[in-house]
Structure formats: C-alpha cells, structure tokens
C-alpha positions as a printed NumPy array, in Angstrom:
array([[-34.778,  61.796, 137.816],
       [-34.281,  64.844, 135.394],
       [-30.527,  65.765, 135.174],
       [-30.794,  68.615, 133.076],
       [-33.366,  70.323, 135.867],
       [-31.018,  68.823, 138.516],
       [-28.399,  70.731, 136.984],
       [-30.063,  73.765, 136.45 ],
       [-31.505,  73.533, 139.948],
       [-27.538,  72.967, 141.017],
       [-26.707,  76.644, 138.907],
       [-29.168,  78.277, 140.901],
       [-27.777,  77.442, 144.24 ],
       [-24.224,  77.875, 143.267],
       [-25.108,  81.633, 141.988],
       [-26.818,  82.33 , 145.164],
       [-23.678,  81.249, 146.752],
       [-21.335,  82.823, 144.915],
       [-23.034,  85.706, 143.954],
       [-19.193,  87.273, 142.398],
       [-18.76 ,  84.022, 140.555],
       [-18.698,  84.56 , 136.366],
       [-21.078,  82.062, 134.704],
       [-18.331,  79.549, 133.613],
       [-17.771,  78.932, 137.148],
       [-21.269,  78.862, 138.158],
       [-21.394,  76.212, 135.273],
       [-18.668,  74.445, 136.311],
       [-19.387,  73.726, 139.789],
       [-23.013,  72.217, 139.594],
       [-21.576,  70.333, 136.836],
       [-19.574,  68.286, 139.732],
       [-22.638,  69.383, 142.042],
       [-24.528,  66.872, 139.56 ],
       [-21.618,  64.511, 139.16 ],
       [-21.595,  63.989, 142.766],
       [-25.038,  63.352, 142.975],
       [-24.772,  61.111, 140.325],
       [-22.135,  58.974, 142.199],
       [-24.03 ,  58.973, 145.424],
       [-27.294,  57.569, 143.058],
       [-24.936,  55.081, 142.156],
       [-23.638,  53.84 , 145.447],
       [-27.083,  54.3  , 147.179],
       [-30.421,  53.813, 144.914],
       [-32.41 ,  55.474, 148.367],
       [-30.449,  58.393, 148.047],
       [-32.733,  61.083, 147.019],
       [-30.523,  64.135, 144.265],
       [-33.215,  66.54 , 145.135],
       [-32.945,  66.525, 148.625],
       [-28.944,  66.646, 148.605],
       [-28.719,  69.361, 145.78 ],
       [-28.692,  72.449, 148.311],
       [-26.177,  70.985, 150.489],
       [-24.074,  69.686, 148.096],
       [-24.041,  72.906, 146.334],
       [-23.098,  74.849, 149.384],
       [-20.108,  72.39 , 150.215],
       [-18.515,  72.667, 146.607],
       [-19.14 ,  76.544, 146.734],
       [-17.196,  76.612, 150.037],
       [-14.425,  73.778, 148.443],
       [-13.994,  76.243, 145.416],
       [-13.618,  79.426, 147.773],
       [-11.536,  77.418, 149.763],
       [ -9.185,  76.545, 146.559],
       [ -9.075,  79.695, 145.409],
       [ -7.722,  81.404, 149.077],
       [ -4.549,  78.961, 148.29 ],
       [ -3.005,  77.383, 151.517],
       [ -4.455,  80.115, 153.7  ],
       [ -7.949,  79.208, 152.614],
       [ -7.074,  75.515, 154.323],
       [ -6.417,  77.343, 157.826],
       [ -8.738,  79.984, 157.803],
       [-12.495,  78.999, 158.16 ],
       [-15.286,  79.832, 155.637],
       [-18.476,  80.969, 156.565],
       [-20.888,  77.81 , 157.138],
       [-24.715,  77.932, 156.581],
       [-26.953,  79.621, 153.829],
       [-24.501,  82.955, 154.016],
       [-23.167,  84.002, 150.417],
       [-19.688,  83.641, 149.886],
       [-16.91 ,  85.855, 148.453],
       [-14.89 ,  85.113, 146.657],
       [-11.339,  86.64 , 147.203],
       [-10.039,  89.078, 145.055],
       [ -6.641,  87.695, 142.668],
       [ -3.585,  88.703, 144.785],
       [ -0.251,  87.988, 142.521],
       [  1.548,  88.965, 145.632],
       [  0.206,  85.85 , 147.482],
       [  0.078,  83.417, 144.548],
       [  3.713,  84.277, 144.055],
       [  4.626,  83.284, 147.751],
       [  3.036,  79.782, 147.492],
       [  5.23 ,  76.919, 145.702],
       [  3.227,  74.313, 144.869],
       [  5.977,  72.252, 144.077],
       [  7.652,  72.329, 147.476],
       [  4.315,  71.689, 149.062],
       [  3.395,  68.572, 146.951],
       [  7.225,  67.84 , 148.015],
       [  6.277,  68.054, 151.741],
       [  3.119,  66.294, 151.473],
       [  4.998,  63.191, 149.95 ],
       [  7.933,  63.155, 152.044],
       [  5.062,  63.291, 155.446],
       [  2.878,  60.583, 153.699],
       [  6.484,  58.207, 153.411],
       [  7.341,  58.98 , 156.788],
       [  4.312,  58.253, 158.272],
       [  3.833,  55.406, 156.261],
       [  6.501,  53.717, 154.26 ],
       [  9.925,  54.89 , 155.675],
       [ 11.409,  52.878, 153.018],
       [ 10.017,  54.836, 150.532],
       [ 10.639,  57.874, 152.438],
       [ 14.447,  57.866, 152.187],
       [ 13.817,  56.813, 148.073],
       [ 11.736,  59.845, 148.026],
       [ 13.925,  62.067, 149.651],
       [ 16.707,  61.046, 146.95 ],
       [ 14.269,  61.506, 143.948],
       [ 13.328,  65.06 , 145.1  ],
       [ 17.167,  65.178, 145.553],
       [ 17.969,  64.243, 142.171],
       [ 20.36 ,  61.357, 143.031],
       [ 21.185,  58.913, 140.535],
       [ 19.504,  55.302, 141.874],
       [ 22.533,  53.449, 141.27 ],
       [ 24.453,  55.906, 144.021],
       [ 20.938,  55.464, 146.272],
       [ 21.605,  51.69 , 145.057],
       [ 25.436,  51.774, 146.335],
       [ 24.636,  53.442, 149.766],
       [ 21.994,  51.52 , 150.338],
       [ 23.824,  48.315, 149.473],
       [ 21.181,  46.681, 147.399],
       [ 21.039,  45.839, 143.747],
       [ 20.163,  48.734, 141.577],
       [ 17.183,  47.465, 139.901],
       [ 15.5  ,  46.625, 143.538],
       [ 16.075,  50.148, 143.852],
       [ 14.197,  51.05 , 140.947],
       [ 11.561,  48.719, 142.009],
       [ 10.774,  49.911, 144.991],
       [ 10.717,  53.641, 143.849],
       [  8.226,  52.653, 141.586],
       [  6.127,  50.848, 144.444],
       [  6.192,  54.119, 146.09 ],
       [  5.849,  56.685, 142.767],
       [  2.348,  53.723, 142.555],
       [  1.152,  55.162, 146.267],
       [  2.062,  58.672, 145.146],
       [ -0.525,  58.393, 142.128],
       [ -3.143,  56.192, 144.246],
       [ -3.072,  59.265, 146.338],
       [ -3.484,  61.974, 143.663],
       [ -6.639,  60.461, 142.422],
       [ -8.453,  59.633, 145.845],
       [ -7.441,  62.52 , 147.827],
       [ -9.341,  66.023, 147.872],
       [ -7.357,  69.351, 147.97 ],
       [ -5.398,  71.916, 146.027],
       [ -2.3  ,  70.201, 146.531],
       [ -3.529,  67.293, 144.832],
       [ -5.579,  69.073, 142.463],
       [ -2.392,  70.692, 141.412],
       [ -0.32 ,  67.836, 140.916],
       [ -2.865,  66.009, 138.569],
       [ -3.553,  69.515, 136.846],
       [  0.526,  69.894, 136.278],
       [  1.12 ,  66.561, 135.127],
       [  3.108,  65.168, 138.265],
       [  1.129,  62.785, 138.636]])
C-alpha cells in the first residue's frame, strides 16, 4: 500500500468534488481522506484503501460543505452521488447570526438532561456563573462534592468533544473549550 499515491489519488477526487475548493483545502481534506483510511487499515487488515478512496472522498467533501453552510448546512441536504459540490459563498451576515457559544451551551445542557440530570442542574449553574459553594448551599451538600461532581461531568463534556463529529464540536476543541 502506497500512501503517497493514495493521497494523491484522494486530491484528485476531492478536486473533482469541489471543483471551487483552493488547493490548501483540496490538500487538507484527502489528508483526513488518507487518515481515515489509515484507521480503517488498522481496525480491519481486509479492508481494501483503494476501493474506499472514492467514497470516502465524496463523504468528507460533503462533511466539509456541510461545515462550511454553518447550522443550516446540518438541516438542509447536500447533493448525494458523483455530482460536484459548491461550495457556498462567505456570508458575514449569516456567520454573524450563529453563536457558537450558545449552541455548544445547548448541546451540553440536552446531553445532561438526557443523560445525567445531576450534572444537568451543575451545568446549568456553570453556564450561569454561580459560585459552587452557593450551588453547594442550595443543594445542601458539601462544597467539594460539588466540585467533584462538576468535574465528573466537565470529564463527559471532553469525552464528547473528542468522539463526536460536527461543527459544534469541532468548534469547541478548535476554541479551546474543551
């Protein structure tokens, strides 16, 4: 197996893609075209790079469109099958309208909720910017338990960041919140 021609192989089908990408993204994306492939050599030794490459290419093409529409690009579908893709023009107005910050907000408060009410209501007092020894007093328990558990949940928070997939999570380990 020949990275290098896997790789090059990988630029071809991510310009062909994304015909309006610049070459640094082109670059960029069958770089993790071949780190995927990589990874799935790893887990499975039958797994055959050459065979995947076009399909994998296609499916990070469509990811990176997908990041690039923002939130809309997670409702609105993008075109499946061999079909270029476009990528959409930069619209300040639109990046302006999305905060990231109270969408990583909402995704952690729905995770806790769904999965850890304990560590929803600590969550909802850290976004709030309580002090834990007031959480500590309401909630009747010693302060440092408090503390402990916060940091049991901040754990799940970062477990999260680096296993799941999507520009909200992308953000949050790009700005550090993580």
């Amino acid at each position: 197996m020949d990275w290098g021609e896997l790789h090059e192989q990988a630029k071809q089908h991510v310009r062909r893609t994304l015909r309006s990408a610049d070459p640094s993204t082109v670059d960029d994306l069958a770089r993790e075209v071949a780190v995927r492939l990589y990874r799935l050599a790893q887990r499975d030794p039958r797994a055959r790079p050459g065979e995947l490459l076009a399909a994998l290419a296609q499916v990070v093409s469509r990811d990176h469109v997908r990041r690039r529409m923002g939130a809309r690009g997670l409702l609105s579908a993008v075109a499946d099958g061999g079909a270029p893709l476009e990528l959409p023009p930069p619209d300040p107005a639109h990046d302006a309208a999305v905060d990231m910050l109270e969408l990583f907000r909402f995704v952690v408060l729905e995770h806790f909720r769904q999965h850890d009410a304990a560590s929803h209501e600590l969550a909802e007092a850290f976004f709030e910017e309580q002090s834990w020894s007031n959480v500590a007093r309401r909630l009747q328990l010693p302060t440092h338990k408090v503390i402990r558990r916060w940091s049991d949940g901040a754990a799940q928070v970062r477990e999260l960041a680096y296993t799941q997939r999507g520009p909200v999570w992308e953000w949050a380990r790009a700005a550090g919140i993580v």
